[in-house]
C-alpha positions in Angstrom: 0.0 0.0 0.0 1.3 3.7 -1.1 2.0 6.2 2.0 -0.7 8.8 2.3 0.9 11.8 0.5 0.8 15.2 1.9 -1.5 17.6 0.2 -0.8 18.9 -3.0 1.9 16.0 -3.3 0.8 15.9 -7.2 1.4 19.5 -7.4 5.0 19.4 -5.7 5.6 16.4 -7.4 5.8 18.5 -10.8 7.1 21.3 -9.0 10.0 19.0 -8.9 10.2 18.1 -12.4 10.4 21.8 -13.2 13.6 22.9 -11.0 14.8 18.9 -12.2 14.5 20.7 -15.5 15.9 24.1 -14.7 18.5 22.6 -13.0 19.6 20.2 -16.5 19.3 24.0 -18.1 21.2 25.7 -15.7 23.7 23.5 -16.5 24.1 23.3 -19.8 24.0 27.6 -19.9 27.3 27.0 -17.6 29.1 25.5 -20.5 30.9 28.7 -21.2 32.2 28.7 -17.5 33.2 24.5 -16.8 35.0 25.3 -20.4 37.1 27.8 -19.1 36.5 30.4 -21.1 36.9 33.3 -18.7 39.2 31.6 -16.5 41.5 32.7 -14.3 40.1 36.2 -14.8 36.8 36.0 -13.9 37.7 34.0 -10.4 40.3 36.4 -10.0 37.7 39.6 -10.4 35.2 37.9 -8.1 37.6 37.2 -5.8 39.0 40.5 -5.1 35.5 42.4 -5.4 34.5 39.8 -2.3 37.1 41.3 -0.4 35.1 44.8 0.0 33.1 42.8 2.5 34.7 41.2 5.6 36.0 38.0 5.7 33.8 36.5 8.3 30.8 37.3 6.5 32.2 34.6 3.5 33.4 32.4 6.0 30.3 32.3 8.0 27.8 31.9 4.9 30.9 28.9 4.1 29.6 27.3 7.2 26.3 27.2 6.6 27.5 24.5 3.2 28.6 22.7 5.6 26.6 19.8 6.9 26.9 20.8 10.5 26.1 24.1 10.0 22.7 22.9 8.0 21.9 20.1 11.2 22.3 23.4 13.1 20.9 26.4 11.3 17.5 24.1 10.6 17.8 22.3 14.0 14.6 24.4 15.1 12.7 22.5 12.3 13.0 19.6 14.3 10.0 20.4 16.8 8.6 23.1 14.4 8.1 21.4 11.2 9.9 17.9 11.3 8.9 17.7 7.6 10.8 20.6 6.3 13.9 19.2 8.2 13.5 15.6 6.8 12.9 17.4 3.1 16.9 18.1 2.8 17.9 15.2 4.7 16.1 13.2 1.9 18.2 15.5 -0.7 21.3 15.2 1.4 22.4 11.1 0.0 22.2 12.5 -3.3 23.9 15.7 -2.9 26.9 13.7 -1.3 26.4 10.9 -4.4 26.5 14.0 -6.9 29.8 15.8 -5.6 32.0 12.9 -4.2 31.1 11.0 -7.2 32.3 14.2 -9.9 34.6 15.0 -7.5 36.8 12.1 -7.6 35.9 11.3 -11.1 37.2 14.5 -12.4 39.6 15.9 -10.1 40.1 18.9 -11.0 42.6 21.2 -10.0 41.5 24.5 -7.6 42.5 27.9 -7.6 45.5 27.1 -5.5 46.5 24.5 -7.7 46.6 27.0 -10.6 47.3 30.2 -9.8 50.1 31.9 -7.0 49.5 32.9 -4.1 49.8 36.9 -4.9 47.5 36.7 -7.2 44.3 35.9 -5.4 42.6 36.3 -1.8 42.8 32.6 0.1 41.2 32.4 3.6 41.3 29.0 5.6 42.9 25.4 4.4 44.7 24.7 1.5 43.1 22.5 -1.3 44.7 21.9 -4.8 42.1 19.2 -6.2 38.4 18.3 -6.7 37.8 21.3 -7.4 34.3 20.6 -9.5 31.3 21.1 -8.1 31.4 23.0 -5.5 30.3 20.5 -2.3 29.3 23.6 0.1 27.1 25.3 -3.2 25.7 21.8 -3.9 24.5 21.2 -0.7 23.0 25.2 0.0 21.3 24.4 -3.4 20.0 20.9 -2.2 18.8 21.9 1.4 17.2 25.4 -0.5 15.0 23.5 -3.2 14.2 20.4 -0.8 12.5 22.5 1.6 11.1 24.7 -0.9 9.2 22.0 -2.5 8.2 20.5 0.8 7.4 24.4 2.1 5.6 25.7 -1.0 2.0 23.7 -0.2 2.2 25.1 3.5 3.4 28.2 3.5 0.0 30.0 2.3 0.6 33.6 2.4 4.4 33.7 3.0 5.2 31.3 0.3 6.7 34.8 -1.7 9.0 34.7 1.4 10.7 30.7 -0.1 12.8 32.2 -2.9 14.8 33.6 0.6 16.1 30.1 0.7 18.0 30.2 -3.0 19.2 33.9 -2.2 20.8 32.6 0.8 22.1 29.7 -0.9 23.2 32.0 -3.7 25.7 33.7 -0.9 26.8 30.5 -0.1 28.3 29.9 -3.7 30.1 33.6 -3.8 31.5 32.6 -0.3 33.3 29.4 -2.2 35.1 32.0 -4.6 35.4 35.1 -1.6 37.6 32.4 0.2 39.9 31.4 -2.2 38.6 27.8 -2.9 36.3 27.5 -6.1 36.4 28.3 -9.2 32.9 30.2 -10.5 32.6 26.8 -12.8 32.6 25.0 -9.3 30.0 26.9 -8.0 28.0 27.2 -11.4 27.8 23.3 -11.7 26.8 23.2 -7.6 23.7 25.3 -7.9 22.4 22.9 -10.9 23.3 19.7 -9.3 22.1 20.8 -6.2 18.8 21.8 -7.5 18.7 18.1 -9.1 19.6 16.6 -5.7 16.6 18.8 -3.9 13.9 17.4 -6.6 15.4 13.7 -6.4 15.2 14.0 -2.5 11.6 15.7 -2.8 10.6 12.9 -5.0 12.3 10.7 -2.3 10.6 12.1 0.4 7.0 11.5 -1.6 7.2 8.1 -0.7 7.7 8.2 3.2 4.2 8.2 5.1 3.4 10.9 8.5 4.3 8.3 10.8 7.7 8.7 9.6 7.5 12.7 11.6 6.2 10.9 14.8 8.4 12.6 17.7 8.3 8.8 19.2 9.2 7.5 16.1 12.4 5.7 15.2 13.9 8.0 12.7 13.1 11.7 14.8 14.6 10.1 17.7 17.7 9.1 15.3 17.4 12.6 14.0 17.7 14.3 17.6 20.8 11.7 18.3 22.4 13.4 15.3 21.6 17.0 16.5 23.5 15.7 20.2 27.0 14.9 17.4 26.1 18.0 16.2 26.6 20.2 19.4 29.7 18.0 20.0 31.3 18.8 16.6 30.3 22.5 17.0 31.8 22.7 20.8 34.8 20.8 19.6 35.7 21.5 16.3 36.4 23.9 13.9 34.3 24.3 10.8 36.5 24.8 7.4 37.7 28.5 9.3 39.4 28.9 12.6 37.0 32.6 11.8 33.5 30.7 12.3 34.7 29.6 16.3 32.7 32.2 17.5 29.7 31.7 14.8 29.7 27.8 15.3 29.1 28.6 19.2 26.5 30.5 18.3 25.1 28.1 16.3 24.7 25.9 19.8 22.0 27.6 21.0 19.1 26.8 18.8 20.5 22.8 18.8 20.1 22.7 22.5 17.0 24.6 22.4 15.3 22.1 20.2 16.4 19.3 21.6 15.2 20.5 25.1 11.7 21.6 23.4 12.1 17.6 21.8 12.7 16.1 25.2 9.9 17.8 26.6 7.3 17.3 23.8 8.0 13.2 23.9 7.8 13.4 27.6 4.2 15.1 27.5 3.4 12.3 24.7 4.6 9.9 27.3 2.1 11.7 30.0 -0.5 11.1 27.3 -0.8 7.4 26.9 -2.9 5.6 28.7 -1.3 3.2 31.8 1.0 5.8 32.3 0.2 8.2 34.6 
């Protein structure tokens, strides 16, 4: 027997198709870019333009690529909206598929690998290879459309406020060139593949019925062990930049919060039962 699906599921479901289809489009108008036609000089111009604005604002919208920062920058979904949380954690097998895969496969060289030092603006580690995608562009672009398509039935009169989510991850692909460690190919080919990944995981997520969201529930209790390795990792390491410390720290408060408003919510489901009072 098929899951219930979620109203408007038919809708979203060729809402999907159409950024599936932008996404094939968006890469194909990129040719010019993973050619190289405008390389190294239109890295190089991006790159020194970025550095108008301070460093930690690239390193900070860097982070929130990063899978820990997602985990805790939508770690409030997990008692507000469990759905919109699971939306990119659907997208998030095939994001990783998309840019390990290429990655490896490729191997390109990065900005580093290419050009010297004096010639361009590098903050953080080091990296000469696997250079296309961009992981941290393919993932903002995965967790944007995911919970776009899974926001869009719900959202009523603030759905003009969901294009936020691609602006957002927009900054998140000119962070990967501010800081030295893309190439605007990278970051071109991470939007497109992450909007694929988002409709694949949407489609993905089609499939899964409500119990799935239960707070008792097997995978939200997985879900709220993996937000406790989140606070660890944010407490105890540091995040692509030793400049996001003070951000990642930050970033703690709204884990702990929702995992104190989670704790609380299965214990008044607990109080509800019957036998157990």
């Amino acid at each position: 027997m098929k899951p219930a699906q979620p109203a408007g599921g038919g809708q979203t479901a060729r809402a999907a198709g159409r950024i599936a289809a932008a996404a094939c489009l968006l890469l194909l108008l990129g040719a010019p870019l993973w050619l190289g036609w405008y390389e190294p000089g239109l890295f190089i111009y991006l790159n020194h333009s970025a550095a108008a604005l301070p460093p930690p604002l690239w390193t900070g919208l860097s982070l929130l690529g990063n899978g820990w920062g997602l985990l805790a920058l939508t770690s409030p979904l997990l008692v507000l909206a469990p759905r919109l949380m699971w939306a990119w954690l659907f997208a998030a097998p095939f994001a990783a598929l998309l840019s390990r895969g290429i990655k490896a496969w490729l191997d390109n060289p990065r900005p580093a690998a290419v050009l010297s030092r004096d010639r361009f603006d590098l903050m953080g580690e080091v990296f000469y290879n696997q250079s296309f995608p961009s992981g941290h562009t393919l993932s903002a672009f995965a967790a944007a459309s995911a919970i776009y398509l899974a926001a869009r039935p719900l959202a009523g009169r603030w759905v003009h406020l969901l294009p936020g989510l691609f602006v957002l991850a927009v900054g998140v692909g000119l962070s990967r060139v501010a800081v030295g460690a893309h190439w605007p190919a990278d970051v071109w080919a991470g939007a497109a593949l992450g909007l694929l990944a988002g409709a694949l995981g949407h489609l993905l997520q089609q499939r899964v019925g409500p119990g799935w969201y239960r707070p008792h529930g097997a995978p939200q209790i997985g879900l709220a062990l993996v937000l406790l390795l989140t606070l660890w990792q944010l407490a105890s390491s540091t995040l692509d930049f030793e400049q996001n410390r003070p951000l990642q720290l930050l970033l703690m408060l709204p884990v702990a919060a929702s995992l104190l408003a989670f704790a609380a919510l299965l214990w008044r489901e607990r109080r509800a039962l019957p036998g157990l009072h």
